[in-house]
N, C-alpha and C positions, 0 to 999 in steps of 0.2 A: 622591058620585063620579059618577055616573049623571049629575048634572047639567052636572058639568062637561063630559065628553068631551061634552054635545050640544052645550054652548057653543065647545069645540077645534075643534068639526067645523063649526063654520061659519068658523071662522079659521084653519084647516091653512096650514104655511106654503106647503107646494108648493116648487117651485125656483124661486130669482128669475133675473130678466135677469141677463146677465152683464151688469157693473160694470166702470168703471176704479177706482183709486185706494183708500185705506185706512188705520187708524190700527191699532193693536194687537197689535206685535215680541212674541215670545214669548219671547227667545230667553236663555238658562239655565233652563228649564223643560223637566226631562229626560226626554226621547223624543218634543218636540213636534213633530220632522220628521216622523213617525210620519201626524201628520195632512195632508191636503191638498185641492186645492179639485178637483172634478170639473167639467171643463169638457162639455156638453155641445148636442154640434151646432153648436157656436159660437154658441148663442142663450139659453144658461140654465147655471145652475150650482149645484150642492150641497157637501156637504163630507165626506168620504172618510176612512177609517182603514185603514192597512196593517196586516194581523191575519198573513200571510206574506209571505213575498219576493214572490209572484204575485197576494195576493187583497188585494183592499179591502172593506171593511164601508161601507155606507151604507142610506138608507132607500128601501123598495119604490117609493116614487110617483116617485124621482128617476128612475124607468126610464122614467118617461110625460113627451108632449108636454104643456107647458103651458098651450097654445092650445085645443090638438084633443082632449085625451086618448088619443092613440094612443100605442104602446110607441114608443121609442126603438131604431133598432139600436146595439148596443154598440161596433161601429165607430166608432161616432162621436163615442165620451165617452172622452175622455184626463183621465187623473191625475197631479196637480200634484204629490209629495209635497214636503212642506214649503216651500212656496211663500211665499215672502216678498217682497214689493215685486215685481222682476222678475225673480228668482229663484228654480228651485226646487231641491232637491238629488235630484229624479230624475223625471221625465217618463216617461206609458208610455201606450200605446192601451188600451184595455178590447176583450180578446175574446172576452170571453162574460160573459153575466150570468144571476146565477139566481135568482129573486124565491122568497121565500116562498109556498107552497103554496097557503094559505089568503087570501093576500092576491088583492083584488078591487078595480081601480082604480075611482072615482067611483061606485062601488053607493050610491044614494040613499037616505038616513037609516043610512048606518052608520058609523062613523069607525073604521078598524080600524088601533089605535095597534099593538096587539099580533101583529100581521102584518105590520108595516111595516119588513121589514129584505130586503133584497138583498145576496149575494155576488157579486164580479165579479173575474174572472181578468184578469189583465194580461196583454199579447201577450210579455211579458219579465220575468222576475225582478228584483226590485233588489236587489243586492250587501249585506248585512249591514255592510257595512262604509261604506256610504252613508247608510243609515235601518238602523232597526232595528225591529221592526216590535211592536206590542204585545199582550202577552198581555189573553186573557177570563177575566174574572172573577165570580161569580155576582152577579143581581141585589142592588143593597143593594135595606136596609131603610129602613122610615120611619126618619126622625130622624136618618140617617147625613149626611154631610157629602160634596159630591161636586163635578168643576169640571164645566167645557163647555168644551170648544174648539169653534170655530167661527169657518169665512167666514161674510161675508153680503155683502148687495146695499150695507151701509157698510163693508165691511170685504173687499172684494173680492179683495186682492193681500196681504193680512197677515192672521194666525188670530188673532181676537182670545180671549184666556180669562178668565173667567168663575170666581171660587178662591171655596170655602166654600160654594158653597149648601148647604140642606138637602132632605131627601127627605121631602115632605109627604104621600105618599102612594104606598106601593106592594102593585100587586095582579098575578095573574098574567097580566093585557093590558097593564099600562101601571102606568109608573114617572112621578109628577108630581115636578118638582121648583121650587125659586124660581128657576133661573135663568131670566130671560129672556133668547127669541133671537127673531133678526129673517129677513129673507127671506132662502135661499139657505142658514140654517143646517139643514135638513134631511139627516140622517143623519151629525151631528155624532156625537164619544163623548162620552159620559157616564161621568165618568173614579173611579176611588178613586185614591188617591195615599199614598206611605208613605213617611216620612223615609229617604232613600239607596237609594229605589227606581223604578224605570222607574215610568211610572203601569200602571195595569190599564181593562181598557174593562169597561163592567158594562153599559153600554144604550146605543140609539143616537137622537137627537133627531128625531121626529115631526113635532111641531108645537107653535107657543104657543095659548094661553089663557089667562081672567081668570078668577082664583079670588079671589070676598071685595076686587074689585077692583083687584088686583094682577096686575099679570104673571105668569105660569107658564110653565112648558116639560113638553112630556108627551113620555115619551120609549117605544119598544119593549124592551121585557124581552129577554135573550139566553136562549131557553129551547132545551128540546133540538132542535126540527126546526133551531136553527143549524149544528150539526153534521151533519145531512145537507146543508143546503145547502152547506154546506165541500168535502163530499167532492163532490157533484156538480159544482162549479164549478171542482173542482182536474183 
């Protein structure tokens, strides 16, 4: 495990450029509106989960420039929710955001998968009746079965998903799973799903890596400082 996260941390996805164009309609996959693409600064982008009517879930690095590594003001990253082609079913500013505690942008030789989650309030509520926003659920376990939504830098204006991976490893910094993802999917969810149920969010995507030469995705654990960061950002 040790070895992998050194091998993740030289390949973090970070936020990609924003994109045009996309392959990967979600659409009868219940609560996918839920997800959406964070536009940010108009230069970069990551991908976003509505957890209330006001907050989204994403990962801590998407708050930094990708240039410079300096923070991002939150004015300046709008959320797509369920943004499809040129479409989304709700649009909102980000007015405030609030990184985990621990988390420490570009600290040299450290890769902090399990630090890597941000809350951020939206300047507006979305109506329940527009999205509906998805509940947290505890980290799985090895061997469970889990999806990915995700934009990326190919999949820019459609969330593509990612059904059945397995959970190859989970500790309490960091959940590895087989899904692979590409640039921009940083702060996807990492979903369970349950015959005639909303999905549930159990972690949020990091970064890839190669484990055993394969693709991987390492994602942040939802542990308790999530819920201070809720309440501070509400």
């Amino acid at each position: 495990m040790r070895r992998l996260l050194g091998i993740a941390a030289a390949i973090a996805i970070g936020c990609s450029a924003a994109a045009a164009g996309g392959q990967g309609a979600v659409q009868g996959v219940p609560g996918w509106e839920a997800v959406g693409r964070l536009n940010i600064g108009g230069r970069a982008m990551c991908t976003a989960t509505l957890i209330a009517p006001d907050l989204v879930l994403t990962a801590a690095h998407c708050m930094y420039d990708i240039r410079h590594g300096r923070a991002v003001s939150p004015r300046s990253i709008t959320f797509e929710a369920g943004l499809n082609g040129r479409q989304s079913k709700a649009a909102r500013r980000v007015a405030k955001a609030v990184i985990h505690p621990g988390y420490r942008h570009g600290q040299t030789g450290q890769f902090q998968t399990g630090t890597d989650i941000a809350v951020l309030r939206l300047d507006r509520a979305i109506s329940g009746d527009l999205v509906r926003p998805l509940s947290l659920a505890a980290a799985p376990e090895k061997g469970e079965r889990v999806d990915v939504m995700s934009y990326s830098h190919s999949n820019a204006t459609s969330p593509r998903l990612q059904s059945a991976c397995h959970v190859i490893a989970a500790r309490q910094t960091s959940v590895v799973t087989s899904c692979r993802v590409d640039f921009g999917a940083s702060g996807s969810p990492v979903l369970q799903t349950r015959p005639g149920r909303l999905p549930q969010l159990v972690s949020v995507i990091s970064s890839k890596a190669r484990m055993g030469g394969k693709g991987v995705s390492l994602a942040a654990p939802l542990g308790h400082e999530l819920q201070a960061l809720i309440r501070q950002a509400g």
